[in-house]
C-alpha positions as CSV (number, residue, x, y, z in Angstrom):
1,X,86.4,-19.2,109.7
2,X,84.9,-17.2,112.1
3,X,85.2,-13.3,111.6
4,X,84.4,-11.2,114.3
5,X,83.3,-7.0,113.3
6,X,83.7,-4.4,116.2
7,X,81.4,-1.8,115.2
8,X,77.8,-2.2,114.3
9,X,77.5,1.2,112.2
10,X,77.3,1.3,107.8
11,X,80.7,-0.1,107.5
12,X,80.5,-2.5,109.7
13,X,77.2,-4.3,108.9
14,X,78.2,-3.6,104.9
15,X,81.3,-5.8,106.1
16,X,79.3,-8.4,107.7
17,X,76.6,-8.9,104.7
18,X,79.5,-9.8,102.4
19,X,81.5,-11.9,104.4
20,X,78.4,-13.6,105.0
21,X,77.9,-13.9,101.3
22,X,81.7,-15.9,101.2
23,X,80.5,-18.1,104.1
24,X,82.1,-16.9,107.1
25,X,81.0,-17.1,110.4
26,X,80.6,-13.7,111.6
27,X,79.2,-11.8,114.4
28,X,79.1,-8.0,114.6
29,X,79.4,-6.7,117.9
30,X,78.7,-2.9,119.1
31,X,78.3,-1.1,122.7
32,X,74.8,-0.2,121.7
33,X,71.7,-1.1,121.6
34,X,70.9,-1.3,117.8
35,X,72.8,-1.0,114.9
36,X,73.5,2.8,112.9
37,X,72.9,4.2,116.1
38,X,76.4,5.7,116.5
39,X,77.7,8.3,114.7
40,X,76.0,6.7,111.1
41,X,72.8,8.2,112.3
42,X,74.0,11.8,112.0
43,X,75.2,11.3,108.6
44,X,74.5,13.1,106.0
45,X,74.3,10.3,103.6
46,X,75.3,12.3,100.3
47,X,76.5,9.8,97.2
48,X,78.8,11.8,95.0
49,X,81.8,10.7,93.1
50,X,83.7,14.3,93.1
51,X,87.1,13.0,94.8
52,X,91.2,14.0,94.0
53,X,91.8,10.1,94.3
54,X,91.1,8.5,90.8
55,X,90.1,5.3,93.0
56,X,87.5,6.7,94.7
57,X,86.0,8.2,91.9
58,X,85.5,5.3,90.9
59,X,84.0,3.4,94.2
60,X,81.9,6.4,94.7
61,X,80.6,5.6,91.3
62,X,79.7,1.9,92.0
63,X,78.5,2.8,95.7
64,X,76.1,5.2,93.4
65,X,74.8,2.6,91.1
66,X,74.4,0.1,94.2
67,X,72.2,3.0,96.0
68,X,70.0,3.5,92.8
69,X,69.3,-0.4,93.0
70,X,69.4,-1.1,96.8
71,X,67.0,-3.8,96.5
72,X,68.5,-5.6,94.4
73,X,72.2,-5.5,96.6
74,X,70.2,-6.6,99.7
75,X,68.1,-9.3,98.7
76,X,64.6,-9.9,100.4
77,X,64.1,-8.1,103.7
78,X,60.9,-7.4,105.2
79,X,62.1,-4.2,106.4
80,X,60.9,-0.5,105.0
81,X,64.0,0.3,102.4
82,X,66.1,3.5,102.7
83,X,65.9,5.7,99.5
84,X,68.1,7.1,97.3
85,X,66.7,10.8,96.2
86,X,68.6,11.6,93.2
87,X,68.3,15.7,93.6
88,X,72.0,16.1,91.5
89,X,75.2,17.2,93.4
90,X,76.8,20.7,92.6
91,X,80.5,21.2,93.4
92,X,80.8,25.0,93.3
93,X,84.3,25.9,92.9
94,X,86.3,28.5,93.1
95,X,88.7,28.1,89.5
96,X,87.9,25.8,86.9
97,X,91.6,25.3,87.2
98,X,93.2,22.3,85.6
99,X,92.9,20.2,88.8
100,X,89.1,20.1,88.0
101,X,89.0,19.8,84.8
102,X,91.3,16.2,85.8
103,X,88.6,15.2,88.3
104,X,85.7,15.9,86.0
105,X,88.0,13.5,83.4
106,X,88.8,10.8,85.9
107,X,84.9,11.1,86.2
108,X,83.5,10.4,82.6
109,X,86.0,7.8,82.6
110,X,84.6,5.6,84.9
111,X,80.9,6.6,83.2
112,X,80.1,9.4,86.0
113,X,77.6,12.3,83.9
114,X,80.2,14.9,85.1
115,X,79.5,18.8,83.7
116,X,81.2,21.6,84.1
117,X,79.3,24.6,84.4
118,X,80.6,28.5,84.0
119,X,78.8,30.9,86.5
120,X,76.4,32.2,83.8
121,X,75.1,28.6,83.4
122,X,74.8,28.2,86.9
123,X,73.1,31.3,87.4
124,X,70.7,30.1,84.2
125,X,70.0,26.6,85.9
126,X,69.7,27.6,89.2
127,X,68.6,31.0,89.5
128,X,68.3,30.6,93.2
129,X,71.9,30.7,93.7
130,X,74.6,33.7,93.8
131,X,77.3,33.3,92.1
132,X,79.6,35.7,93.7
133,X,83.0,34.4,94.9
134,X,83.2,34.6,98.5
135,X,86.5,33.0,98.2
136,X,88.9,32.9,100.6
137,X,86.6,31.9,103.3
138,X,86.3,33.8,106.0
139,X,84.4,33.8,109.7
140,X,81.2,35.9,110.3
141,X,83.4,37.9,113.2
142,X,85.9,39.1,110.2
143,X,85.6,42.6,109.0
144,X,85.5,41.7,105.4
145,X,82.6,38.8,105.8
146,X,79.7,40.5,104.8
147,X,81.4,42.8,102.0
148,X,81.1,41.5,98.3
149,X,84.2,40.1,96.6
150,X,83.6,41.7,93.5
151,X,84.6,38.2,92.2
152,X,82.2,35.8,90.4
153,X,82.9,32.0,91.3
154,X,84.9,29.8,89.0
155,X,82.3,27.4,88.0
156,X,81.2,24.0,89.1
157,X,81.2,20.2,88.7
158,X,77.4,18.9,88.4
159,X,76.4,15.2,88.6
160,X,72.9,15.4,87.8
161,X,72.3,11.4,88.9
162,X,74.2,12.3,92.5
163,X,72.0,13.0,95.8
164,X,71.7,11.8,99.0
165,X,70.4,8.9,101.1
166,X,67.5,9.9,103.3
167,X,67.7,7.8,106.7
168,X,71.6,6.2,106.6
169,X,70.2,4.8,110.1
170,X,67.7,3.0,108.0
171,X,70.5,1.8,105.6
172,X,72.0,-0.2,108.3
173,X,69.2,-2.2,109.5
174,X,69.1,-2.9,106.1
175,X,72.5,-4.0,105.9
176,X,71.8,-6.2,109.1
177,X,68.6,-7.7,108.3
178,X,70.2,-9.0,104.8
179,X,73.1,-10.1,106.5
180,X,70.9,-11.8,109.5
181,X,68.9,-13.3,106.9
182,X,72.2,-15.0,105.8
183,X,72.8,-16.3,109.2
184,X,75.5,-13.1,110.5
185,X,74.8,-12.8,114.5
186,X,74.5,-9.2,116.1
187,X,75.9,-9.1,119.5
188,X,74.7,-5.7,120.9
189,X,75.1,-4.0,124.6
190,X,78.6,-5.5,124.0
191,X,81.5,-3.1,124.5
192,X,84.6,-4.7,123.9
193,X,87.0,-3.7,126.6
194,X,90.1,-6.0,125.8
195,X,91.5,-7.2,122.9
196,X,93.5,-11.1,123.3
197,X,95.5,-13.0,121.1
198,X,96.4,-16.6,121.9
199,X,97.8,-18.8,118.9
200,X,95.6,-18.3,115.8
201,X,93.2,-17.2,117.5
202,X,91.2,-14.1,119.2
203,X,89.5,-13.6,122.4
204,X,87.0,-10.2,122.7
205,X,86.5,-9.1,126.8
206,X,83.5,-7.2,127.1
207,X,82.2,-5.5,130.0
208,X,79.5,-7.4,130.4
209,X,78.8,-10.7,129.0
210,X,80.9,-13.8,127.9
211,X,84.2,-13.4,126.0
212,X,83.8,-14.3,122.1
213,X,86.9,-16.2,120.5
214,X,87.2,-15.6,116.1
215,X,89.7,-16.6,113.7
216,X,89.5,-13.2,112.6
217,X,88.7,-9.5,114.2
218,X,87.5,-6.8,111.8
219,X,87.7,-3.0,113.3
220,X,85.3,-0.7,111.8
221,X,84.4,0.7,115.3
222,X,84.6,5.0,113.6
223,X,85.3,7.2,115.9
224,X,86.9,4.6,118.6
225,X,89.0,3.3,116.0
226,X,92.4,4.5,117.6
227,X,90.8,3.0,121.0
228,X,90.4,-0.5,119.3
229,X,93.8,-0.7,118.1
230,X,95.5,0.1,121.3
231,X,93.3,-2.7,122.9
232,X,94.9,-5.0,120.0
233,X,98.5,-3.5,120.2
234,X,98.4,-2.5,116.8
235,X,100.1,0.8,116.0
236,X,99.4,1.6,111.8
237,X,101.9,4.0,110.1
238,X,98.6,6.1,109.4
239,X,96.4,7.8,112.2
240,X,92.6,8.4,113.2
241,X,90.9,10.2,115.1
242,X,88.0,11.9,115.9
243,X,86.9,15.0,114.8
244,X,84.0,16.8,116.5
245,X,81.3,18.3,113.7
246,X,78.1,20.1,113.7
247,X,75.2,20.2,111.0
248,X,72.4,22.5,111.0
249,X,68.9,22.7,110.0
250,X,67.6,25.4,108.4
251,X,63.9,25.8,106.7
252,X,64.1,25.5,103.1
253,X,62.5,29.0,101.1
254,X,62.8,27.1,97.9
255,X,60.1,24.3,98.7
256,X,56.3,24.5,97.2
257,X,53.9,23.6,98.9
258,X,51.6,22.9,96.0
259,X,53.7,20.1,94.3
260,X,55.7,19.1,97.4
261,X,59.2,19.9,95.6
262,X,62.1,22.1,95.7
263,X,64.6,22.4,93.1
264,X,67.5,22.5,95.4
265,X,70.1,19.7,94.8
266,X,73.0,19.0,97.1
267,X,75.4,21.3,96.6
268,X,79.4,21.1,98.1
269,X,80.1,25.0,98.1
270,X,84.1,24.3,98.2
271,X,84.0,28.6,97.0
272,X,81.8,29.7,99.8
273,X,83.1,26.8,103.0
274,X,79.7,24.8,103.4
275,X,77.9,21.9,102.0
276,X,73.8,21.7,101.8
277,X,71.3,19.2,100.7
278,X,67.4,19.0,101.0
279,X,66.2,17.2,104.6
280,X,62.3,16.5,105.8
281,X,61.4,15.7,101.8
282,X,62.5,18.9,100.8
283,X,60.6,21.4,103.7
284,X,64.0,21.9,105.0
285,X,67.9,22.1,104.5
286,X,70.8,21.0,106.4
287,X,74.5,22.5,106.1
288,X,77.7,21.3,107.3
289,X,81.6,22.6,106.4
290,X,83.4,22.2,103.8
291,X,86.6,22.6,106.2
292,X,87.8,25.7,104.8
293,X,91.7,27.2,106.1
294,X,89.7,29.8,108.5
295,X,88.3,27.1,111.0
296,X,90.3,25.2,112.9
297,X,89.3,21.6,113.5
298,X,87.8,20.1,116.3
299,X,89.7,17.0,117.5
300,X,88.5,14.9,120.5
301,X,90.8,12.9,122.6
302,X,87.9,10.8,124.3
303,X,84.7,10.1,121.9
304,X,82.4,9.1,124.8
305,X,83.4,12.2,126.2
306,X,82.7,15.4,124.5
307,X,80.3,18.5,123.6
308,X,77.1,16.9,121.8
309,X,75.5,20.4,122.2
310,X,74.6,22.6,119.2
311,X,76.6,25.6,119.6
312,X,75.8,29.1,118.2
313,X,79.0,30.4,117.0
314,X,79.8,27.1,115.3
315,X,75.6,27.5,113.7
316,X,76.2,31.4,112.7
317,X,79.1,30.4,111.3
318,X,77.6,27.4,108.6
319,X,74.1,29.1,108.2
320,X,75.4,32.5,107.5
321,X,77.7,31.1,104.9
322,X,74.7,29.2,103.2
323,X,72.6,32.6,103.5
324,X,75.4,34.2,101.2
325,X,75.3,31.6,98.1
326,X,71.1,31.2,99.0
327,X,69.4,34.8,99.6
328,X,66.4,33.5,100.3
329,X,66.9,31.6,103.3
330,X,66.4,32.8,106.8
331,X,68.0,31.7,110.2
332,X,65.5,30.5,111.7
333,X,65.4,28.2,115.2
334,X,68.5,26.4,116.3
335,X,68.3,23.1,115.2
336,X,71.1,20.7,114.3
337,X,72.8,17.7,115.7
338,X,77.2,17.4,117.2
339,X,78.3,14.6,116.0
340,X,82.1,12.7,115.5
341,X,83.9,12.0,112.2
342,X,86.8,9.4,112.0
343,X,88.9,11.0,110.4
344,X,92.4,9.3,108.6
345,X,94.5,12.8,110.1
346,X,97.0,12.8,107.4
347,X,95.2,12.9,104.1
348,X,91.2,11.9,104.9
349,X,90.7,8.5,103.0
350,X,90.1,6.0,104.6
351,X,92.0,2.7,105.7
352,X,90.8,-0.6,104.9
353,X,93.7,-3.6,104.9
354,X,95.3,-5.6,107.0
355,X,97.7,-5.2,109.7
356,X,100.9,-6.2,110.9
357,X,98.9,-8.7,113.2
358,X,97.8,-11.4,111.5
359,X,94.4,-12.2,111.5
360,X,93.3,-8.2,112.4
361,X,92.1,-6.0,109.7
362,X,90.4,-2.3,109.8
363,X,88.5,-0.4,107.6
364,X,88.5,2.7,109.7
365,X,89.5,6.9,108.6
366,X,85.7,6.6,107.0
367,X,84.3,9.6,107.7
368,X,83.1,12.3,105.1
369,X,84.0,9.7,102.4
370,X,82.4,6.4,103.1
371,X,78.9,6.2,103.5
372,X,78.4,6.4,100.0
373,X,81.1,3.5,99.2
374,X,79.9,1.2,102.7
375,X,78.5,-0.9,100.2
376,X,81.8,-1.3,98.1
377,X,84.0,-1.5,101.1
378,X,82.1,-4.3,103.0
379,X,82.8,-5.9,100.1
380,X,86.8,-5.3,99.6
381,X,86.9,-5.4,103.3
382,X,85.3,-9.4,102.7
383,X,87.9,-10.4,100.0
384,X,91.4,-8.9,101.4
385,X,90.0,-11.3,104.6
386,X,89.5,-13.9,101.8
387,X,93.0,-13.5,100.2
388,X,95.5,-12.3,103.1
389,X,94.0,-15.5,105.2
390,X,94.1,-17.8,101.9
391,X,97.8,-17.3,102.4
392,X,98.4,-14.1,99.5
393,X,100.5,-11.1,101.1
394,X,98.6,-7.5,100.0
395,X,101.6,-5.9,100.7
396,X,103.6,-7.4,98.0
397,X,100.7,-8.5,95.7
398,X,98.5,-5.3,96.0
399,X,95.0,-6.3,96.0
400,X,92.6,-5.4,92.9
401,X,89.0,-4.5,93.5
402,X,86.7,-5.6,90.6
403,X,83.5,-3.1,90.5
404,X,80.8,-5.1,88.4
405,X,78.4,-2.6,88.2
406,X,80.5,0.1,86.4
407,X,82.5,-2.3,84.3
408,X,86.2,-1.7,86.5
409,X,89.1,-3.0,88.4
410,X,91.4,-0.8,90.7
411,X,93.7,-1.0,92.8
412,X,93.2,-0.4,96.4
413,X,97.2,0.4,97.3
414,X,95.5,4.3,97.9
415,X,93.3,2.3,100.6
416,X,96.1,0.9,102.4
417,X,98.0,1.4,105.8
418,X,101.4,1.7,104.0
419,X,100.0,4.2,101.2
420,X,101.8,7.5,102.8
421,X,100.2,10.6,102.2
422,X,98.3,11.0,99.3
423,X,97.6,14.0,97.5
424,X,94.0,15.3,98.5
425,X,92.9,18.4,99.6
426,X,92.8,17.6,103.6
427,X,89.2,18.1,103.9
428,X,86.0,16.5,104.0
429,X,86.1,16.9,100.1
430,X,89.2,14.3,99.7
């Protein structure tokens, strides 16, 4: 069965490796010139398991344990190995309210080290942080932003095995070469500009270049996701698109020089609106939004056409936030990186079944969730092909996801097209 993947980023080549692995023929084909060089390279590449959706807990938990032993997953490459740095991930939250208290159960349950910490033993642990409230976020350009709360935060979920992956770009050539090592092909310089079905079978136009016929088409093209499926005809009951983001860079105050570390984990500041982890082995930070109710969101109608600039209000905005919950830090130069997010608008998780036309499946809505879980969705992405084309029907037999390494099953209905709305928090966080 030939299987062809439109989108050469994470997903995509984590989809290609395992299907692959069940002995399909599969090419991966992407518009540029090397794979993760899309919106994967501006990733932030933080593995944490602190989701609303008991599922996802749970994947986040085996995408975890697959990052801590990502030689292993891959099999022998020649290539330079992207790295896991297990600095610990701390969910600052506003309450310890019964909804976290669930999540940090749902955790342990699946064998996540979840704690939950008051303010005091935040404050003890991480001296560097301060634990006033500055709950409800609001904008730098509000009267009220730079006037104390009087409030302490609620506490906060800490994962003390969580981090981040250094160079996600990095983590997909390593996805390719393992999957080009089992004989997957890599079509690049290929944008796919029309979308035929004839019989059983597929035909890919491309700008340039000779058509490509598969038994199968995979999209797990991010941010062009929406584009993809109107080339196919396929209209899902769910929608995607994509969400303009920016992260900044900021020099980190908390690094020593002497022993090359900083004590700084990643931290998801739900209380104060940003999210932070270490960058340049510590000598620096980067901070993105948490996608508090103050901001409004950035949708983009055309992702090859929009502002990849760095802009100052959107920098003061995230770095000025972080400077609150971190005293220490200072401004510094502009630095950062505009990006895209594809983004599942009605509840953030992302999609990954089949469709209505047989034969074309998407894993797509990934953003802000599913660089951590690529691993773990290349490989339900490779069996839902397996079964649906094997003749089962998902829809009426909802498909079970075993995850070895934790010791699990789940079901993937809260992955599927037809799920509705779940309950999340419409965010970034999930």
């Amino acid at each position: 069965m030939r299987v062809a993947i439109i989108g050469g980023g994470v997903i995509g080549c984590a989809i290609a490796l395992e299907a692959r692995r069940r002995g399909f023929e599969v090419t991966v084909v992407d518009k540029l010139g090397a794979v993760g060089h899309g919106t994967t390279s501006a990733s932030c590449g933080i593995v944490r398991r602190f989701y609303s959706q008991p599922g996802m807990i749970a994947m986040a938990h085996e995408g975890a344990k697959i990052w801590s032993d990502w030689a292993d997953h891959l099999g022998p490459i020649d290539d330079e190995l992207a790295v896991f740095e297990q600095t610990g991930v701390l969910f600052i939250l506003p309450e310890l309210d019964e909804t976290a208290r669930q999540t940090a159960a749902e955790m342990r349950k699946v064998g996540v080290e979840a704690e939950l910490l008051s303010a005091d033993e935040i404050a003890g642990r991480f001296p560097f942080l301060d634990v006033s409230s500055q709950h409800p976020t609001t904008s730098p350009e509000h009267p009220s932003f730079f006037e104390p709360t009087g409030r302490r935060i609620g506490g906060a979920c800490f994962e003390a095995d969580g981090g981040y992956v250094v160079y996600p770009g990095l983590a997909t050539q390593n996805l390719r070469s393992a999957a080009e090592r089992d004989g997957a092909a890599f079509l690049l310089k290929r944008e796919v500009v029309a979308i035929q079905k004839e019989g059983t079978r597929f035909r890919l136009q491309f700008k340039k270049g000779e058509p490509l016929e598969s038994d199968v088409v995979v999209n797990a093209a991010g941010p062009h996701s929406s584009i993809v499926n109107r080339m196919a005809g396929v209209t899902l009951p769910l929608t995607t698109q994509a969400l303009r983001r920016e992260v900044h860079q900021m020099p980190n105050p908390l690094f020593d020089e002497e022993t090359e570390s900083s004590p700084l984990p990643v931290i998801g500041d739900v209380d104060g609106g940003v999210y932070t982890r270490p960058e340049a082995r510590g000598r620096a930070l980067i901070v993105g939004t948490t996608d508090p109710e103050c901001d409004e969101f950035e949708w983009v109608g055309d992702p090859d056409d929009y502002d990849q600039t760095v802009t100052e209000p959107y920098r003061q905005r995230q770095c000025l936030r972080l400077m609150k919950r971190i005293p220490e830090l200072q401004l510094g130069p502009a630095r950062g990186v505009a990006s895209l997010y594809d983004v599942t608008v009605e509840d953030w998780y992302p999609i990954a079944d089949k469709t209505g036309l047989p034969g074309y499946y998407v894993c797509i809505g990934t953003s802000g969730s599913s660089f951590k879980t690529a691993p773990v969705l290349g490989r339900l992405m490779a069996e839902i092909i397996e079964s649906c084309q094997g003749g089962t029907d998902i829809d009426t037999e909802p498909f079970q996801l075993a995850l070895p390494r934790i010791g699990v099953s789940i079901d993937t209905r809260f992955l599927s097209r037809l799920r509705g709305e779940l309950a999340s928090t419409g965010t970034v966080i999930g």
